[in-house]
C-alpha positions as CSV (number, residue, x, y, z in Angstrom):
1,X,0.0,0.0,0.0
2,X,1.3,3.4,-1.1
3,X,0.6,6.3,1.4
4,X,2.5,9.4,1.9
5,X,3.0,11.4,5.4
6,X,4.2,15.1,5.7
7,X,7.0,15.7,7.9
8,X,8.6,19.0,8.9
9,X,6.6,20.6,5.8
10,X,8.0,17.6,3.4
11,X,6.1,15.4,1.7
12,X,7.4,11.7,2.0
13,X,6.0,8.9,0.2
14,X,6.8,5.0,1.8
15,X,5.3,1.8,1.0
16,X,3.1,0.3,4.0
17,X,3.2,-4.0,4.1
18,X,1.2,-5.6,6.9
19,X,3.6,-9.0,7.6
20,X,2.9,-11.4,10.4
21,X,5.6,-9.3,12.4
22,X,5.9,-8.4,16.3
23,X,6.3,-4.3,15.5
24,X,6.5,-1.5,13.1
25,X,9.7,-1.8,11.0
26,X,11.1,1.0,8.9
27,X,13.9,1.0,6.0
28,X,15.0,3.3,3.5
29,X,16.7,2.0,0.4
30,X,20.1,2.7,-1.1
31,X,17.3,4.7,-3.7
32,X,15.5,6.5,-1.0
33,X,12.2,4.7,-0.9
34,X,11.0,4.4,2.2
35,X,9.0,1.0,3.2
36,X,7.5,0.1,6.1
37,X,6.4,-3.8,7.5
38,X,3.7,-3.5,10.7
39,X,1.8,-6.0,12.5
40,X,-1.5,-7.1,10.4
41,X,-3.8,-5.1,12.7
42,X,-2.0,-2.3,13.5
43,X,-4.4,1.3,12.3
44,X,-1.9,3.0,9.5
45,X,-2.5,6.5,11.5
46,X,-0.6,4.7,14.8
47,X,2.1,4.3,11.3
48,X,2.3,7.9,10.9
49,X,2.4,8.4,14.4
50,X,5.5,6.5,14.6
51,X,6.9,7.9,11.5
52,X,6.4,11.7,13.0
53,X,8.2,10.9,16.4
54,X,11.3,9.6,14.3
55,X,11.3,12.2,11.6
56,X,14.3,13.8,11.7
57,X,15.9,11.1,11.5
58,X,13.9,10.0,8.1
59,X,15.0,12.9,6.8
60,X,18.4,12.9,7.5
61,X,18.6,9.4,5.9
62,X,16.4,10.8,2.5
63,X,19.6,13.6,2.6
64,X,22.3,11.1,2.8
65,X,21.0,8.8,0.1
66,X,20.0,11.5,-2.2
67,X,23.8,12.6,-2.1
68,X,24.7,9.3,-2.6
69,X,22.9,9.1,-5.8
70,X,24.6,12.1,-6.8
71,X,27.6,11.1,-5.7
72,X,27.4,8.0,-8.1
73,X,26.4,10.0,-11.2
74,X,29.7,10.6,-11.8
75,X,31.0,7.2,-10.8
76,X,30.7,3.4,-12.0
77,X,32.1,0.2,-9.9
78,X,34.4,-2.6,-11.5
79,X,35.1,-5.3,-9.8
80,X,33.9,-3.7,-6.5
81,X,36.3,-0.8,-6.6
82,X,34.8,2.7,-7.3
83,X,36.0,4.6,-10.3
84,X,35.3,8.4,-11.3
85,X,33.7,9.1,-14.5
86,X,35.5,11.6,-16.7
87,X,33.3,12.1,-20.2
88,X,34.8,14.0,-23.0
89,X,33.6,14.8,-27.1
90,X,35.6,12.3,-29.9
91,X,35.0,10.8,-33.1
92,X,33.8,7.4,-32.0
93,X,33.0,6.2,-28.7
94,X,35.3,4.7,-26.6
95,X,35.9,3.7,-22.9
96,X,39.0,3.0,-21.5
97,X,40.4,2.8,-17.7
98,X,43.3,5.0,-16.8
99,X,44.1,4.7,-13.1
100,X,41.3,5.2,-10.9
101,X,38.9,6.9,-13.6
102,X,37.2,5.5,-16.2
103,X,37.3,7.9,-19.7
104,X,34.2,7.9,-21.5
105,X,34.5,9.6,-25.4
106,X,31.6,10.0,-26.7
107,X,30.6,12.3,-29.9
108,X,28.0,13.7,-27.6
109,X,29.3,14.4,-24.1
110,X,25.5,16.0,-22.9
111,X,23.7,13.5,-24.6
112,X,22.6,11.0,-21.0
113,X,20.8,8.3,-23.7
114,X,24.4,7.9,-25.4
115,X,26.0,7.7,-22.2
116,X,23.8,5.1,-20.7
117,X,24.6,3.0,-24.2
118,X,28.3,3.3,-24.0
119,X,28.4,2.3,-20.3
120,X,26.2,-0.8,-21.1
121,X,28.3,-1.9,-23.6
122,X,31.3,-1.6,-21.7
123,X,30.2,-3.8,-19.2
124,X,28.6,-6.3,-20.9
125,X,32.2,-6.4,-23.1
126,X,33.8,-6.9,-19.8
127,X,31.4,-8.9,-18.3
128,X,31.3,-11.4,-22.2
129,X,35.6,-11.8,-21.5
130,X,35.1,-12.7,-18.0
131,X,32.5,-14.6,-17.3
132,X,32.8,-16.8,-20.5
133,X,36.7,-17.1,-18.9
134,X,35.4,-18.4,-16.0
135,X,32.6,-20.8,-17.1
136,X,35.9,-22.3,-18.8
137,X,37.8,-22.3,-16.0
138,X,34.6,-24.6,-13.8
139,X,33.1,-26.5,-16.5
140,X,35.3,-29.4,-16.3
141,X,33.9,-29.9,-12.3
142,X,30.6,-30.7,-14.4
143,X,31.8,-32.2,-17.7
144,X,33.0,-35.5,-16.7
145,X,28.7,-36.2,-15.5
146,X,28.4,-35.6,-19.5
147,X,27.1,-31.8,-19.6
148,X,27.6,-30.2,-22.8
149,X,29.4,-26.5,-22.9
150,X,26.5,-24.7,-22.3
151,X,25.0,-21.7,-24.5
152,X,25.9,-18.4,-22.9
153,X,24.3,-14.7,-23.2
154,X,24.8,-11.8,-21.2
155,X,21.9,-8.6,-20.8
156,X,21.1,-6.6,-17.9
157,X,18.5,-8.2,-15.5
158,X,16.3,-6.2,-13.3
159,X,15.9,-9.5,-10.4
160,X,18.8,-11.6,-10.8
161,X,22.5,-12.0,-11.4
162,X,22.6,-15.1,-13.7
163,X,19.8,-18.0,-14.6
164,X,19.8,-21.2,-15.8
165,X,18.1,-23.1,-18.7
166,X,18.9,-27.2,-18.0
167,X,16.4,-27.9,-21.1
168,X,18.2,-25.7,-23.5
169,X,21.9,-26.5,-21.7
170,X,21.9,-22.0,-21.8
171,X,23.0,-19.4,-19.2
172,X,22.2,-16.1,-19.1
173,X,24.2,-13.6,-16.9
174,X,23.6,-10.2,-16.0
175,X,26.2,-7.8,-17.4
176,X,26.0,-5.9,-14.3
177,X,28.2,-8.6,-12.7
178,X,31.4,-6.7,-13.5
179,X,30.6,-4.4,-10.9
180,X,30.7,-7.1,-7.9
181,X,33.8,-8.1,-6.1
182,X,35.3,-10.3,-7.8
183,X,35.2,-13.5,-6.0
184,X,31.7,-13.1,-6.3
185,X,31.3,-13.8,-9.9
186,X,33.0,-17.1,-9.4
187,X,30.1,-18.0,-7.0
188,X,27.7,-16.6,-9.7
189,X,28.5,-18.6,-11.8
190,X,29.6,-21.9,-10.2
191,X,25.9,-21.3,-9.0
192,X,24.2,-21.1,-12.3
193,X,26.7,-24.4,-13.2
194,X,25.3,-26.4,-10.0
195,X,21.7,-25.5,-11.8
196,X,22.0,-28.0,-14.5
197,X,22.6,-30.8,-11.8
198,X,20.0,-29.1,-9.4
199,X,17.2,-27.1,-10.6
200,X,16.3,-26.2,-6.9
201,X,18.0,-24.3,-4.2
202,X,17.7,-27.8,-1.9
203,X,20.5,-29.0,0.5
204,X,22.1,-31.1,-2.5
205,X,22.1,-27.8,-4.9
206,X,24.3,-26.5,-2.3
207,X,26.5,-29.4,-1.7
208,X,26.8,-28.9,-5.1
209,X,28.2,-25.7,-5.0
210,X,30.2,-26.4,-1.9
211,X,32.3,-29.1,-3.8
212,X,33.4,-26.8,-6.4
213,X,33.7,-24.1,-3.7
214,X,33.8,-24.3,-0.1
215,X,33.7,-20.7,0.9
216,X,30.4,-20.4,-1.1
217,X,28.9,-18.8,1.7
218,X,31.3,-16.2,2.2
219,X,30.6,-15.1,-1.4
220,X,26.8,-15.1,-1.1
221,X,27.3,-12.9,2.0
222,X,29.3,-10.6,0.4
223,X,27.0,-10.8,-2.5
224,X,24.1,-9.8,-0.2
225,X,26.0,-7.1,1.3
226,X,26.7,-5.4,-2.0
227,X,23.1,-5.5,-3.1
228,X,22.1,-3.7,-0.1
229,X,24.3,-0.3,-1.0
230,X,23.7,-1.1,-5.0
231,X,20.2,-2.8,-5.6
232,X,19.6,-4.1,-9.0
């Protein structure tokens, strides 16, 4: 349920879920929506009432992720390390990594739709080398149990870092991979490899996992821990 609430003369829109929960929970995303989980029967104006005592702190919160967002305007990630963004006017586009800054020529410097394209296709070059690189390096864990290379594609996914296809022996994997640590592409995709054995999240998917990588957990975690600062 959407409702909005105004607090010290701002208007601030959150998203109200009633969960089988003990008390009124409140998070604000890395984007700055606000969404709240309260018990089932619990009036939405005792809601409000809860959001107006802790107000100042809302908005402090709303402030700090809205300069985030700015902040990473002029920034991409690559292989969890931050990098500024310097754009600049050329003949052709072209994206290249010098230091800490990643130089972005495009023939249209003010143009954000050209931008957004460039940036795509970088990654999903990067992403194409790498991930194909590693598939390579942990298909022979599944092989010998007489799995075919499998068919791989790379797009950017709104839900999901990488999927699995047993039927049509195809994985797909989100470009946006190349901006995880990365040990955490090697989990992605040993993960999506486990898929063809188990198409299930079950104790023996993860056994599964756990053979070709013991730490698997560690990656998930820090998987998890990434999407919390940089949701999909």
């Amino acid at each position: 349920m959407r409702r909005s609430i105004i607090l010290r003369g701002q208007r601030v829109e959150y998203e109200l879920e009633r969960r089988r929960v003990r008390r009124v929970n409140l998070r604000i995303r890395p984007d700055g929506s606000m969404h709240v989980s309260a018990p089932r029967l619990t009036p939405a104006l005792a809601v409000d009432a809860l959001l107006i005592s802790r107000q100042d702190w809302i908005l402090e919160k709303l402030r700090e992720a809205a300069q985030h967002r700015e902040a990473d305007e002029d920034a991409v990630w690559l292989w969890g390390e931050r990098l500024s963004l310097l754009v600049r006017q050329g003949g052709r586009h072209r994206a290249a990594v010098s230091g800490d800054t990643l130089v972005l020529t495009l023939k249209d410097p003010e143009d954000g739709e050209e931008r957004r394209r460039a940036l795509e296709a970088w990654q999903k070059k990067l992403c194409t080398e790498r991930v194909t690189a590693l598939c390579r390096q942990y298909f022979p864990y599944f092989e010998r149990r007489g799995l075919a290379f499998p068919t791989l594609s790379f797009r950017r996914m709104r839900s999901r870092w990488g999927s699995c296809r047993p039927q049509k022996g195809a994985l797909t994997f989100n470009t946006r991979l190349v901006e995880l640590p990365p040990e955490c592409a090697d989990y992605v995709v040993v993960h999506e490899l486990a898929h063809f054995w188990q198409p299930n999240h079950s104790a023996a998917f993860y056994a599964e996992v756990a053979r070709v990588l013991p730490d698997w957990k560690a990656r998930r975690d820090r998987i998890r821990a990434w999407e919390t600062t940089h949701p999909l």
